[in-house]
N, C-alpha and C positions, 0 to 999 in steps of 0.2 A: 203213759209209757209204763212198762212193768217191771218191775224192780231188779237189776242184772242186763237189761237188755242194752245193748251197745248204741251209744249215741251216734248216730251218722250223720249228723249235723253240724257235727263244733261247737253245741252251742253251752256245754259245761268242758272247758278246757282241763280238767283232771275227773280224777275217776278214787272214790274212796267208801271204803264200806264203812266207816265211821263217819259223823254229821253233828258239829254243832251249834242248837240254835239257839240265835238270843233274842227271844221273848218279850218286847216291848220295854227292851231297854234304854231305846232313844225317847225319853218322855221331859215332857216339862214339868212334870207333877204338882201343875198347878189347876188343879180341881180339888172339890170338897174330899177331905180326907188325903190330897196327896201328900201332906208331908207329914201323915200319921205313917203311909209304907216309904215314903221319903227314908223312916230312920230306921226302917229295917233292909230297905234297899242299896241304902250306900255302901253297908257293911259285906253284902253282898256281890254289888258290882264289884269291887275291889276284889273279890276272890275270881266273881266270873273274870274277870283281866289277867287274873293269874293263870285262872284253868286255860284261856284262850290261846295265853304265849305257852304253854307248855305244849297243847294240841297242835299248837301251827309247825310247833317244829318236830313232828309224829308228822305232818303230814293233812292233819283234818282239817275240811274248809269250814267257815265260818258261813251262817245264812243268818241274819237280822231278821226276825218274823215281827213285823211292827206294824203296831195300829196305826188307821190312816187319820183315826181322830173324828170319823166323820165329815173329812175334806177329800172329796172325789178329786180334786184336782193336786194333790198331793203329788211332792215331788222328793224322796227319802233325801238327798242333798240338802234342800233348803230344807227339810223335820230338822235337821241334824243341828244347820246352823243354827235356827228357832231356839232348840233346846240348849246349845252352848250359852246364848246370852248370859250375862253375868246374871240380869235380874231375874232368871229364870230359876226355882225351885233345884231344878232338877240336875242345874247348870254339871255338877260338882259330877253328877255320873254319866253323864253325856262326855265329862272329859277321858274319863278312865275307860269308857267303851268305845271310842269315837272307831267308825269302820274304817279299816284300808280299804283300798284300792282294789284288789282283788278278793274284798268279802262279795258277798251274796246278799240282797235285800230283797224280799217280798212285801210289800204292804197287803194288812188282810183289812175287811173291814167290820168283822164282828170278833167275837171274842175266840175262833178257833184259828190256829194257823193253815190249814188246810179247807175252810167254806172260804167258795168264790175267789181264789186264789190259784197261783200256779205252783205254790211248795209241793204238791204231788209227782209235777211233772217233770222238776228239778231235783228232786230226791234219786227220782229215777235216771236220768241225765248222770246221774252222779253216782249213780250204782249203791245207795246207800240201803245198809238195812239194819241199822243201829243207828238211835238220835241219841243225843244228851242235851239234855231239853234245860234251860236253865233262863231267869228272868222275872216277870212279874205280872200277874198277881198270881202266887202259888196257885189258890182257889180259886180264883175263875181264867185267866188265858193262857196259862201253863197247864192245867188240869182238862181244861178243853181243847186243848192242842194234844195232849197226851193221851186224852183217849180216843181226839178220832186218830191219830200214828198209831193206837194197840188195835186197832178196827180192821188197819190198813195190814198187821203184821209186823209191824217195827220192834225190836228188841227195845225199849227204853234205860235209861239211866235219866237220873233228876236227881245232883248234887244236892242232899237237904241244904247247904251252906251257899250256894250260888242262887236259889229262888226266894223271894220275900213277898208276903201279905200285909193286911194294914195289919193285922194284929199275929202275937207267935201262936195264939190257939188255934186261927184260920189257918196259919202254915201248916201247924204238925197236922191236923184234920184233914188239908189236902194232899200232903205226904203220904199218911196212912191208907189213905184210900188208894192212891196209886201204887205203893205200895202191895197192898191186899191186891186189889181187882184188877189193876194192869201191869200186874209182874214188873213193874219198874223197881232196878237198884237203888234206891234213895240214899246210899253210903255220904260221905262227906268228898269234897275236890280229892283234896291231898293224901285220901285212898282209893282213890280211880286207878283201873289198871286196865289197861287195855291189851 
């Protein structure tokens, strides 16, 4: 569906030209290296939580863009509770992002939010044509979500303070480039103006 084009279906109950997504933020990050971006992550989610309540009440929906992990039979409810578990890594920011009820979830299964997915066709649904891409890993499923949305024609924004990498050299690295190449706003949350 084409970006403006009026849903006649019902099947996205509001309609906003602004979109925020959160980028592989229900994880357990328990894999090699996760609680190297573990401890750039949490410092983060905590802002993404801020940005979120501040957008909901603007009006902007939320979409979870989250890895399926690798498990075809993935069900984002039970990813959710998985990663709550106490002994889970990741527990601490599964709590601060946990979705309502009327968020938005796609599971994708590679590293871009848009391959073999249906986030194109609910962006459209939703009249969207500005994202604020924010979550993890800067440098690879925030970065490859952000340039296939600039492919697509999206206005981007990517809060430097709402995305985290394992390391701060991979972040600002893939800041900069989306910054340079894909005209995204890289400003910080608590200068966002919509």
């Amino acid at each position: 569906m084409k970006k403006g084009v009026r849903d006649t279906h019902g099947c996205a109950p509001e309609r906003s030209p602004v979109v925020l997504l959160l980028i592989d933020t229900i994880n357990d990050f328990d894999f090699s290296r996760g609680r190297q971006l573990l401890h750039f992550a949490l410092p983060a989610a905590r802002r993404i939580a801020n940005l979120k309540a501040r957008l909901r009440k603007r009006g902007v929906p939320a979409i979870y863009v989250n890895d399926n992990f690798g498990r075809w039979q993935s069900d984002f409810r039970h990813q959710v509770q998985h990663c709550l578990g106490d002994e889970k890594p990741g527990a601490p920011v599964a709590r601060l992002l946990i979705p309502r009820e009327d968020d938005y979830f796609v599971l994708k299964p590679k590293h871009s939010g848009f391959y073999s997915t249906s986030l194109d066709v609910l962006l459209g649904y939703l009249g969207a044509t500005k994202l604020i891409l924010t979550g993890f890993a800067t440098n690879l499923c925030v970065l490859y979500t952000a340039n296939d949305a600039y492919m697509r024609d999206f206005d981007l924004i990517v809060p430097a303070d709402c995305v985290a990498a394992e390391t701060a050299v991979a972040n600002r690295a893939a800041l900069t480039q989306m910054r340079r190449q894909l005209r995204a706003d890289t400003c910080v949350s608590r200068a966002l103006r919509l």
